[in-house]
PyMOL Python script that loads the backbone (N, CA, C, O; Angstrom):
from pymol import cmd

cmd.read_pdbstr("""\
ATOM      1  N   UNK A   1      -5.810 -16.120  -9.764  1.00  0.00           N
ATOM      2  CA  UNK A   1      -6.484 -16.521  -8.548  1.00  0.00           C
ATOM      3  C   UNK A   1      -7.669 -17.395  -8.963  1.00  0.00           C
ATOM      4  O   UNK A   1      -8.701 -17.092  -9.561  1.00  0.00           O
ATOM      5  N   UNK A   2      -7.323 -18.326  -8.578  1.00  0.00           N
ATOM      6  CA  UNK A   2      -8.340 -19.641  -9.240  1.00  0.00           C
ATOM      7  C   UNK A   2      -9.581 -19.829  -8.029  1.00  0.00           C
ATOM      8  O   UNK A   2     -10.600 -20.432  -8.370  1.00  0.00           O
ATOM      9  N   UNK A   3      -9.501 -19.458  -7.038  1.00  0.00           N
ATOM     10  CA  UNK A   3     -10.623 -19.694  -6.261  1.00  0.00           C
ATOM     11  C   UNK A   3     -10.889 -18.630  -5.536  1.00  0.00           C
ATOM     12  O   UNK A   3      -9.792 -18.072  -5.484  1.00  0.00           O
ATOM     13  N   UNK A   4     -12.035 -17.642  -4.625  1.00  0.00           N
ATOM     14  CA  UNK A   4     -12.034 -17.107  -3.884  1.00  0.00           C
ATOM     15  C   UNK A   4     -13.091 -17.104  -2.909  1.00  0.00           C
ATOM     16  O   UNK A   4     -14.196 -17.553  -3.215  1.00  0.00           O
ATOM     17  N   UNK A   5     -12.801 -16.532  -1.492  1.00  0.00           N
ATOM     18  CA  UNK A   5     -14.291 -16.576  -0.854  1.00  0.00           C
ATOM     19  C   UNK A   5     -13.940 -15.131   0.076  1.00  0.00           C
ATOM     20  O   UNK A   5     -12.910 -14.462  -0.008  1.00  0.00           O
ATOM     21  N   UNK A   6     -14.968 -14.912   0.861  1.00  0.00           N
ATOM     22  CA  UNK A   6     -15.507 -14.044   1.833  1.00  0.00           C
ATOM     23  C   UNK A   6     -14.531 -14.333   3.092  1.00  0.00           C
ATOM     24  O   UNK A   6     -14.370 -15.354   3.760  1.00  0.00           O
ATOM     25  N   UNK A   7     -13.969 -13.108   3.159  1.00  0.00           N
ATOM     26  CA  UNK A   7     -13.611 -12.780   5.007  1.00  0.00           C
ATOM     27  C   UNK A   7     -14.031 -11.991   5.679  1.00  0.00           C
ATOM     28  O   UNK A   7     -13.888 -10.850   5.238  1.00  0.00           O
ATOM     29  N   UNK A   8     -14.565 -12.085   6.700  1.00  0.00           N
ATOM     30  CA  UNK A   8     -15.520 -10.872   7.495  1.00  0.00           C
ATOM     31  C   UNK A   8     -14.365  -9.704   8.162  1.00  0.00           C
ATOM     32  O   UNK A   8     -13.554  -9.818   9.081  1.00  0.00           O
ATOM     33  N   UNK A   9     -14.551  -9.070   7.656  1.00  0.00           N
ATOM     34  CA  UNK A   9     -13.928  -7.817   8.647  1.00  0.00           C
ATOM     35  C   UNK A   9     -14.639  -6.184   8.256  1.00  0.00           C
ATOM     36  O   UNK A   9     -15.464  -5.858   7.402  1.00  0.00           O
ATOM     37  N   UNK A  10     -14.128  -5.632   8.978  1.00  0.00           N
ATOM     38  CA  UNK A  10     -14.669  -4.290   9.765  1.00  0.00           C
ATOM     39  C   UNK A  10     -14.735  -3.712   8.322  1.00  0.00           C
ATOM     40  O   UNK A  10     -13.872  -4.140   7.556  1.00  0.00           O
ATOM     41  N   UNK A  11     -15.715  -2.712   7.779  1.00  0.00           N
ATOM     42  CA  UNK A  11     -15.859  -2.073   6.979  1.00  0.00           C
ATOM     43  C   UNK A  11     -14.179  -1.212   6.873  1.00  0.00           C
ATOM     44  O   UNK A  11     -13.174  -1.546   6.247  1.00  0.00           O
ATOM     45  N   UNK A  12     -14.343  -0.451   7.443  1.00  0.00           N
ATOM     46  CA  UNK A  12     -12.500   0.231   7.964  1.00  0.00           C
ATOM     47  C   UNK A  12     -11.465  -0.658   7.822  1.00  0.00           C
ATOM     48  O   UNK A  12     -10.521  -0.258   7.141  1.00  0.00           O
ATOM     49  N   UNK A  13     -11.403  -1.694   8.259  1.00  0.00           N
ATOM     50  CA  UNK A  13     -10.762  -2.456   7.379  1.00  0.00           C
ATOM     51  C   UNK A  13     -10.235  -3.260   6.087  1.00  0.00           C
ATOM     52  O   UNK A  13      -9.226  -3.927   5.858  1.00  0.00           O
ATOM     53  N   UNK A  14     -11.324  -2.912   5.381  1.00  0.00           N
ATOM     54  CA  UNK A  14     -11.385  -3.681   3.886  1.00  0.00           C
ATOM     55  C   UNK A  14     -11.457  -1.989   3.434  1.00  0.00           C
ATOM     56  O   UNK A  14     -11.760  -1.975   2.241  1.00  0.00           O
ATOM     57  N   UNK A  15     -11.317  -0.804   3.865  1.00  0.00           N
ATOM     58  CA  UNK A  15     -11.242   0.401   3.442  1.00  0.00           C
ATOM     59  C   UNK A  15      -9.367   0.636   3.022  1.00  0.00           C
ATOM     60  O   UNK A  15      -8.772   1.132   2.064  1.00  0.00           O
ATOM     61  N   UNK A  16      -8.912  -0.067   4.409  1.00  0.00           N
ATOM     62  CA  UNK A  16      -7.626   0.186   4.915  1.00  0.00           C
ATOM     63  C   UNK A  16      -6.713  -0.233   3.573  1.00  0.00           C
ATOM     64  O   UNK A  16      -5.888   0.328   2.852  1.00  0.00           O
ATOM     65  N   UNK A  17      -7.318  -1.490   3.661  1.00  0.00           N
ATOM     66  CA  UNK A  17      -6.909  -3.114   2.697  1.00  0.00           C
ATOM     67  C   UNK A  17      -6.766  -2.118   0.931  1.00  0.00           C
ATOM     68  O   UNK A  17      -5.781  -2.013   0.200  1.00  0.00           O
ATOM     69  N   UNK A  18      -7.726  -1.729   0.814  1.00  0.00           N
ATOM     70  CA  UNK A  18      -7.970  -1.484  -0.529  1.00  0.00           C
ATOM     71  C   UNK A  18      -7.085  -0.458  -0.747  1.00  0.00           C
ATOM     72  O   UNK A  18      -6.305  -0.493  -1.699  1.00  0.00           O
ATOM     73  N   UNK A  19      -7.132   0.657   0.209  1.00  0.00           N
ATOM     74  CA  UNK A  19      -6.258   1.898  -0.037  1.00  0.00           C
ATOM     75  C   UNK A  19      -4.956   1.768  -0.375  1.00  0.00           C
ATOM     76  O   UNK A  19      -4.533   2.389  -1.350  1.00  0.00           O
ATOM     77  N   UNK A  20      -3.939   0.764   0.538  1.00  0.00           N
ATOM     78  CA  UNK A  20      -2.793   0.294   0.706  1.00  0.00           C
ATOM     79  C   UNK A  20      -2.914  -0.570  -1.002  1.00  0.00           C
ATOM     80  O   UNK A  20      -2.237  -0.166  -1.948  1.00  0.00           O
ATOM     81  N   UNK A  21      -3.545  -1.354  -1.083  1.00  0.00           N
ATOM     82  CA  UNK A  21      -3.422  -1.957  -2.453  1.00  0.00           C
ATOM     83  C   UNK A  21      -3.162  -1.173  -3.649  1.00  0.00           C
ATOM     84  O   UNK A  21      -2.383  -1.411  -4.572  1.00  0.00           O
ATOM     85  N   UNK A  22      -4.100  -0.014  -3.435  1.00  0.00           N
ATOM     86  CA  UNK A  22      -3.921   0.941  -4.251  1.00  0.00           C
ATOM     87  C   UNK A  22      -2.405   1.371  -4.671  1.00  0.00           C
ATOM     88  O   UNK A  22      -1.734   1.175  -5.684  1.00  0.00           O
ATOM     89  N   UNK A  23      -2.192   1.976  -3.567  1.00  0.00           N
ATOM     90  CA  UNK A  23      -0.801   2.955  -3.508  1.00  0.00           C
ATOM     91  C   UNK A  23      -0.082   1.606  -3.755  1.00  0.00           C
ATOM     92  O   UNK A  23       0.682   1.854  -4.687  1.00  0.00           O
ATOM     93  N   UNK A  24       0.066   0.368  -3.422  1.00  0.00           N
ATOM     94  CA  UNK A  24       1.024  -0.558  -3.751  1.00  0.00           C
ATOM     95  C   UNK A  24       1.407  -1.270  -4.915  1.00  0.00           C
ATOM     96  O   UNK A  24       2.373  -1.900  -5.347  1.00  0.00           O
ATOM     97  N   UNK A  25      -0.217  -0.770  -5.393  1.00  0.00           N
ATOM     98  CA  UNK A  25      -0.366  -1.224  -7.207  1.00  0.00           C
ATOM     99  C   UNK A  25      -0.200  -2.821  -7.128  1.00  0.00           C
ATOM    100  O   UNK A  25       0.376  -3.463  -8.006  1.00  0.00           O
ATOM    101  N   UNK A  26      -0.766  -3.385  -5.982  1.00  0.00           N
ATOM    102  CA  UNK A  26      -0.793  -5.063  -6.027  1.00  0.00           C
ATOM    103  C   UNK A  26      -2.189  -4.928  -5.744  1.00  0.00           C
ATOM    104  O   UNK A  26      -2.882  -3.917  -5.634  1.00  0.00           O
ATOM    105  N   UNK A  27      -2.616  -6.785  -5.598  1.00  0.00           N
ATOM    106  CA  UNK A  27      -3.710  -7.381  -5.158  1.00  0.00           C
ATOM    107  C   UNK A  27      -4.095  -7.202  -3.703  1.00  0.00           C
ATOM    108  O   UNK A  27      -3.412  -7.220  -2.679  1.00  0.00           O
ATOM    109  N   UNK A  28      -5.450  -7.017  -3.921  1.00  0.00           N
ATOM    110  CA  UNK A  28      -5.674  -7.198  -1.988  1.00  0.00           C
ATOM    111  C   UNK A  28      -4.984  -8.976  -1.593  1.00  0.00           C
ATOM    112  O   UNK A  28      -4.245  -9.224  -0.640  1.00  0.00           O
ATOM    113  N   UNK A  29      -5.485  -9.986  -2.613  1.00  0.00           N
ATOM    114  CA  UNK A  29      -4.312 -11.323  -1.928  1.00  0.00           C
ATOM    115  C   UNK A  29      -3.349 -11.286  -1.900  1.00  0.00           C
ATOM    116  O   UNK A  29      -2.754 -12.086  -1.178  1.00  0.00           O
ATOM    117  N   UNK A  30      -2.742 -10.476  -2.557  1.00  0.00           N
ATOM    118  CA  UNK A  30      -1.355 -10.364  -2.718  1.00  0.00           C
ATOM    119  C   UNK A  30      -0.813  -9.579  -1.215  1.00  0.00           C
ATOM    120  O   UNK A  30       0.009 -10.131  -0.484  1.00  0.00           O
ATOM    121  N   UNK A  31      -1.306  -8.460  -0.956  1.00  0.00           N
ATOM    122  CA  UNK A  31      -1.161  -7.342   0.153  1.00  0.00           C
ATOM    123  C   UNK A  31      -1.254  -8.634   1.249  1.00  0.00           C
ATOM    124  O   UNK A  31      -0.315  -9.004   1.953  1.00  0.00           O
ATOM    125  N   UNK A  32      -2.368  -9.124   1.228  1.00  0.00           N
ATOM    126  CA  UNK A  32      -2.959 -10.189   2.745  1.00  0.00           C
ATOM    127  C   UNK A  32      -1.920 -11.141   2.634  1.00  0.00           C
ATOM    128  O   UNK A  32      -1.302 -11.326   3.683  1.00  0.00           O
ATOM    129  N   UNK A  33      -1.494 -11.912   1.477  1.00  0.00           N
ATOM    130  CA  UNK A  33      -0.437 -13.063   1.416  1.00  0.00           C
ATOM    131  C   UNK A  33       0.814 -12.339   2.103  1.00  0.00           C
ATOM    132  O   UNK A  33       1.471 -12.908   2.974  1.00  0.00           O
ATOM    133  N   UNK A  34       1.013 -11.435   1.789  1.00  0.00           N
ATOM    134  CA  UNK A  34       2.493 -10.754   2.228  1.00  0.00           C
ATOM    135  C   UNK A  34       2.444 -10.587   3.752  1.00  0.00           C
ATOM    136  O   UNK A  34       3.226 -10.983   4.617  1.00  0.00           O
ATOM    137  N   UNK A  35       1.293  -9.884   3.834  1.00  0.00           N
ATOM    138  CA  UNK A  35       0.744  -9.592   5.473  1.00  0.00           C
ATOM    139  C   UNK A  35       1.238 -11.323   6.106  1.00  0.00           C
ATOM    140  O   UNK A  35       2.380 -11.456   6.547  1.00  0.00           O
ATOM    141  N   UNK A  36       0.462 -12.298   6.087  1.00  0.00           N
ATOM    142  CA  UNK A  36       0.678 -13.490   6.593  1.00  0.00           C
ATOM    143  C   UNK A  36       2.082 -13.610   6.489  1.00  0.00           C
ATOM    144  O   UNK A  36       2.556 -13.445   7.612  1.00  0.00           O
ATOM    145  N   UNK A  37       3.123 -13.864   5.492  1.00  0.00           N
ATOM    146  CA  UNK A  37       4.094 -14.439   5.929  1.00  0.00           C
ATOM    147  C   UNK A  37       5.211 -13.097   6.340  1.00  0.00           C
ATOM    148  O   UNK A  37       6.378 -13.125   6.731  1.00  0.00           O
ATOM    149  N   UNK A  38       4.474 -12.201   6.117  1.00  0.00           N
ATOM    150  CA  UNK A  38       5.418 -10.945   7.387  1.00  0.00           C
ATOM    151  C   UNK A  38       5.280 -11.324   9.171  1.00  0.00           C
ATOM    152  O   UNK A  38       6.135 -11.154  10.041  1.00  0.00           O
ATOM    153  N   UNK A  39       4.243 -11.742   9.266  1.00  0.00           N
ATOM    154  CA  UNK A  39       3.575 -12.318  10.750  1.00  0.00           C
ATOM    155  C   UNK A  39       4.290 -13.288  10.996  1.00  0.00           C
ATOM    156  O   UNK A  39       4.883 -13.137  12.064  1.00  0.00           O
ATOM    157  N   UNK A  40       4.580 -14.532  10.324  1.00  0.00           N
ATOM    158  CA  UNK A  40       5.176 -15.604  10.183  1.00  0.00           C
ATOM    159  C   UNK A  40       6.464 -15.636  10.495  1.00  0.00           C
ATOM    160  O   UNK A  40       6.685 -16.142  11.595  1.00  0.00           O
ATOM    161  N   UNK A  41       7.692 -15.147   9.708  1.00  0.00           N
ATOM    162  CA  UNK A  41       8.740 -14.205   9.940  1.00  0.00           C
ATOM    163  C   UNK A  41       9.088 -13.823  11.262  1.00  0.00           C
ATOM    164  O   UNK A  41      10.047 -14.234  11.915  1.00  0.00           O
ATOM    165  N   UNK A  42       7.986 -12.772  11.690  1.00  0.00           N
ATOM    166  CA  UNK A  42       8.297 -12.317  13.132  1.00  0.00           C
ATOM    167  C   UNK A  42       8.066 -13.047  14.264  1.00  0.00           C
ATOM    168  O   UNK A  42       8.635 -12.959  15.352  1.00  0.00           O
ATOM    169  N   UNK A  43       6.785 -14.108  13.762  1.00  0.00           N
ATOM    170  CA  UNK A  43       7.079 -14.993  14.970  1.00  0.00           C
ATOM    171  C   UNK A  43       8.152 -15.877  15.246  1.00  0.00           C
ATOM    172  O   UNK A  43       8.432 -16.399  16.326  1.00  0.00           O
ATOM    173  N   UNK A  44       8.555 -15.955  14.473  1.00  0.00           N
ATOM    174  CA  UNK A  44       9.524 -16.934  13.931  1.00  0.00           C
ATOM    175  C   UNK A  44      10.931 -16.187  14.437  1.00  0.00           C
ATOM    176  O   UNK A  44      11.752 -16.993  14.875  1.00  0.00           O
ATOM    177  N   UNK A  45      11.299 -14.969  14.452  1.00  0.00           N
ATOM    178  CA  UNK A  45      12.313 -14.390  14.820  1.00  0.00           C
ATOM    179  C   UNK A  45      12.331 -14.016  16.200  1.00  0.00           C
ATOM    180  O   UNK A  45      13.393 -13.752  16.763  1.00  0.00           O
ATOM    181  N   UNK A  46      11.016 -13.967  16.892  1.00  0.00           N
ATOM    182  CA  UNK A  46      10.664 -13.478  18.129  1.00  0.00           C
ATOM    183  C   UNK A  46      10.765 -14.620  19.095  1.00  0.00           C
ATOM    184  O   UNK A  46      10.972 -14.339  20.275  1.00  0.00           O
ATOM    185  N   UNK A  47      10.658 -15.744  18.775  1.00  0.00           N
ATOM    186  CA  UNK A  47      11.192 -17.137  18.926  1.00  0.00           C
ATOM    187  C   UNK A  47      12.544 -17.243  19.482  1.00  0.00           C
ATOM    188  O   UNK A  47      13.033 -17.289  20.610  1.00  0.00           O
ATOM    189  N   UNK A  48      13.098 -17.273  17.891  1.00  0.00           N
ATOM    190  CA  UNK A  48      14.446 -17.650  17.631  1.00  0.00           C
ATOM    191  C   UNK A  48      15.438 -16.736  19.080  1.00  0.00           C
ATOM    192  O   UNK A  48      16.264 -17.223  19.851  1.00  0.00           O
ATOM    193  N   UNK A  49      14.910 -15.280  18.987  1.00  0.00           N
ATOM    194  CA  UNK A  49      15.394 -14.409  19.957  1.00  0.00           C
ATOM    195  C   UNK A  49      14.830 -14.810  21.384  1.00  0.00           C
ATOM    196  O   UNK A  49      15.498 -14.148  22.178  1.00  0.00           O
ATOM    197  N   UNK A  50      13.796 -15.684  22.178  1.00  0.00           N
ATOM    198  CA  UNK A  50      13.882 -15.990  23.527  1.00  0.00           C
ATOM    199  C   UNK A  50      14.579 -17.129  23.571  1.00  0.00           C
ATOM    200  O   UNK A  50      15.110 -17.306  24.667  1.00  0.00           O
ATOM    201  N   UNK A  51      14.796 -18.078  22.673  1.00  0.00           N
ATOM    202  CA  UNK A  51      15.587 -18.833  22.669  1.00  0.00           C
ATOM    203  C   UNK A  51      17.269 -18.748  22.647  1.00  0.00           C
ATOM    204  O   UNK A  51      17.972 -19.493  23.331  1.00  0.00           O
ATOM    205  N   UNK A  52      17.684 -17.928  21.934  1.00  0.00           N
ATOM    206  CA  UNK A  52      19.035 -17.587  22.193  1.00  0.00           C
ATOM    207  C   UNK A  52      19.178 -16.764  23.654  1.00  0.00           C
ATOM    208  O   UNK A  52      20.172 -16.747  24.380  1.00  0.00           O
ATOM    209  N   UNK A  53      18.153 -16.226  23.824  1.00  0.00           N
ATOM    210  CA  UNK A  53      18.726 -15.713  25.315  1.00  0.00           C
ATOM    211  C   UNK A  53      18.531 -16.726  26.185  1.00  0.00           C
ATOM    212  O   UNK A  53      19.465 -16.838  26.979  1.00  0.00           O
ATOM    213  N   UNK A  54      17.745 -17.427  26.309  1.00  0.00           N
ATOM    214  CA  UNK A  54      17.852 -18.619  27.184  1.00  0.00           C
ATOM    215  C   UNK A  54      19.091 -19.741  26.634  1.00  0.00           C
ATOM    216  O   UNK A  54      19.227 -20.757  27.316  1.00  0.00           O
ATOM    217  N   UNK A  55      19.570 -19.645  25.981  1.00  0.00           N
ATOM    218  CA  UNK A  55      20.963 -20.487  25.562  1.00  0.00           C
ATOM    219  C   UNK A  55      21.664 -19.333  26.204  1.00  0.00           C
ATOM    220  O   UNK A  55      22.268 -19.746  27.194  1.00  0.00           O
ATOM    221  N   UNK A  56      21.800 -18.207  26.049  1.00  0.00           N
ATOM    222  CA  UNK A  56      22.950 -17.379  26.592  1.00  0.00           C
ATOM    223  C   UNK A  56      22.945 -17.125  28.410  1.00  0.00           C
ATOM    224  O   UNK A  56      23.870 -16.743  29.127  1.00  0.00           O
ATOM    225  N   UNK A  57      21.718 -17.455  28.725  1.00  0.00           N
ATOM    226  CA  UNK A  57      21.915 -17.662  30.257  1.00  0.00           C
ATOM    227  C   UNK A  57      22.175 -18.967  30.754  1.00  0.00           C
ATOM    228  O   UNK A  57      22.192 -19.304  31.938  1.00  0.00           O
ATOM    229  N   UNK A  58      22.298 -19.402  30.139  1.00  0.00           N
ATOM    230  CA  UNK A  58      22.914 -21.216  30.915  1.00  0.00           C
ATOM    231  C   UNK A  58      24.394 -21.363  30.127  1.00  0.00           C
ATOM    232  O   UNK A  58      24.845 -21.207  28.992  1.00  0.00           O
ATOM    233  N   UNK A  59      24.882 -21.788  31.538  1.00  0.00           N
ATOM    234  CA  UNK A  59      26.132 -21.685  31.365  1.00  0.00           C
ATOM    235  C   UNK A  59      26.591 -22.995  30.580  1.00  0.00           C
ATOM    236  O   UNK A  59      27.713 -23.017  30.074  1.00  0.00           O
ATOM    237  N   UNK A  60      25.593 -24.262  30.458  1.00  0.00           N
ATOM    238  CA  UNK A  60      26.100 -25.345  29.351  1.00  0.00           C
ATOM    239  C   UNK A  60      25.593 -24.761  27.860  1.00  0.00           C
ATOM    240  O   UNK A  60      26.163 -24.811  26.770  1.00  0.00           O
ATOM    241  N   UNK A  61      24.939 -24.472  28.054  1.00  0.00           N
ATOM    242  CA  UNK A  61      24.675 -23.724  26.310  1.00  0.00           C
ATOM    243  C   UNK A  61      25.557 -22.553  26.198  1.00  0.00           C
ATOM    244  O   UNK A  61      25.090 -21.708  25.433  1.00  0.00           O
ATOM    245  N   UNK A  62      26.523 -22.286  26.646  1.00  0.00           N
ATOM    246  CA  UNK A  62      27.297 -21.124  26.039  1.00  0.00           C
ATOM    247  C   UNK A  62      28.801 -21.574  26.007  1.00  0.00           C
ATOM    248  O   UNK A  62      29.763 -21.143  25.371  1.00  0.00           O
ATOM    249  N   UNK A  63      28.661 -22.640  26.958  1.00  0.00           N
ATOM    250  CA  UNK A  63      29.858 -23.971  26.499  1.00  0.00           C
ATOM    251  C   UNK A  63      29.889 -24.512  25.571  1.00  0.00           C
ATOM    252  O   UNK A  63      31.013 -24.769  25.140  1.00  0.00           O
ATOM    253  N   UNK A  64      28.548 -25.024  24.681  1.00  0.00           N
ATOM    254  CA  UNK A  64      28.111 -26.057  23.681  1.00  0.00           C
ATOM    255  C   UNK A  64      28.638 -24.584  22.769  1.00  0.00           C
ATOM    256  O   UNK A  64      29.807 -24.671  22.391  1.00  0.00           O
ATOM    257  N   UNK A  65      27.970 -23.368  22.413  1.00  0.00           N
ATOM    258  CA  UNK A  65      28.288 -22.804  21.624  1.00  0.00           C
ATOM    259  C   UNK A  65      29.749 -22.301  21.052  1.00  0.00           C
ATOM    260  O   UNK A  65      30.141 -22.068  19.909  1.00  0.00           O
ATOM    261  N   UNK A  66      30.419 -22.232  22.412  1.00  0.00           N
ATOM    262  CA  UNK A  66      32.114 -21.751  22.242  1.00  0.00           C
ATOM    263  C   UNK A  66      32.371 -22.891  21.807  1.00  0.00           C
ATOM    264  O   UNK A  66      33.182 -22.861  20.882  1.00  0.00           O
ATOM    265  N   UNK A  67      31.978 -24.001  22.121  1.00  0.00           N
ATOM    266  CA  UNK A  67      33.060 -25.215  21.365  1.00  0.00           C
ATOM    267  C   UNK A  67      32.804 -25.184  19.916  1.00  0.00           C
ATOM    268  O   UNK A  67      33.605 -24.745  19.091  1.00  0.00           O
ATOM    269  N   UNK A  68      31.351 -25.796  19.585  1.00  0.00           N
ATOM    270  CA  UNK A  68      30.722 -25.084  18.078  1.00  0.00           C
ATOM    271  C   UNK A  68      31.858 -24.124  17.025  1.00  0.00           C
ATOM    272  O   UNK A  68      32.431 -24.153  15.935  1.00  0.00           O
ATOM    273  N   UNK A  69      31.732 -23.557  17.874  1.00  0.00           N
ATOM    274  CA  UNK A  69      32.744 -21.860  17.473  1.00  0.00           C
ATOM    275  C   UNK A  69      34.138 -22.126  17.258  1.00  0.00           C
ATOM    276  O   UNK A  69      34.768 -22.008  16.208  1.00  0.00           O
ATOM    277  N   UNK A  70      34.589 -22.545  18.528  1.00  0.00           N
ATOM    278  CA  UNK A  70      36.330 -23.101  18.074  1.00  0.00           C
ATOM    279  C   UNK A  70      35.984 -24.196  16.899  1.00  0.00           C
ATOM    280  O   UNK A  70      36.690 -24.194  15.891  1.00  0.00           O
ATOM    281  N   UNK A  71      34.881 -25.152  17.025  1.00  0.00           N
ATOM    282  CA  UNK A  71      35.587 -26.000  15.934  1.00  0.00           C
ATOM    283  C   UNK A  71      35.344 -25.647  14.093  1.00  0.00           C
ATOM    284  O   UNK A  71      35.784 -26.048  13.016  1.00  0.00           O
ATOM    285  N   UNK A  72      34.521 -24.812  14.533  1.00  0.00           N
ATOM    286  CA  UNK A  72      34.277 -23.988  12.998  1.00  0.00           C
ATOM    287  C   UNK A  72      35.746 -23.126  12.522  1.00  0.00           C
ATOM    288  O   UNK A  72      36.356 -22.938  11.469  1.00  0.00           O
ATOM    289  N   UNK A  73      35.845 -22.874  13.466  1.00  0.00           N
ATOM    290  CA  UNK A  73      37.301 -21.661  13.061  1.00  0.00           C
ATOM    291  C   UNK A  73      38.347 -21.894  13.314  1.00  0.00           C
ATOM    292  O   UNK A  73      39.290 -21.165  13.006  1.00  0.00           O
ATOM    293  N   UNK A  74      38.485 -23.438  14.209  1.00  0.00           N
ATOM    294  CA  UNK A  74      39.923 -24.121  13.823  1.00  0.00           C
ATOM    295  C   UNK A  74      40.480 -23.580  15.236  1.00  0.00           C
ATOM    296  O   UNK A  74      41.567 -23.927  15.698  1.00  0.00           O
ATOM    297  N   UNK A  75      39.773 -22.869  15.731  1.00  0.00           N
ATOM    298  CA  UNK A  75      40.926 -22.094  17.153  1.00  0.00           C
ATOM    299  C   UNK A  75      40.772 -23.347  18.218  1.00  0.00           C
ATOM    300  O   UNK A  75      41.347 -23.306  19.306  1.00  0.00           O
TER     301      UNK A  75
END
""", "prot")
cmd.dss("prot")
cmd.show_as("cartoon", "prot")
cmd.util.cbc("prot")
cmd.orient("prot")
């Protein structure tokens, strides 16, 4: 870790941070890096999932997809 600085948070929180590091036998950046792209991930999937349901309620996006589908699998 070539650079570092200060993040403000709750005493209880940098309690939380450290404990979990502990038992994880990693870095608190390491713990926080993971934290971020776990967040990332879920937004990202939480997305992906209102979007397929809004493709699955319109009846041209579930046309576009069956064709998709037959032409992948030849049917």
């Amino acid at each position: 870790m070539s650079e570092t600085t200060t993040v403000r948070v709750r005493t209880s929180t940098r309690d939380e941070l450290n404990a979990l590091s502990a038992e994880r036998r990693e870095s608190v950046d390491d713990l926080v890096r993971e934290g971020i792209a776990l967040i990332r991930r879920e937004t990202w999937r939480r997305q992906a999932e209102i979007d397929a349901r809004r493709a699955a309620a319109d009846p041209a996006d579930r046309a576009e997809v069956a064709s998709l589908l037959r032409d992948l699998t030849g049917e």
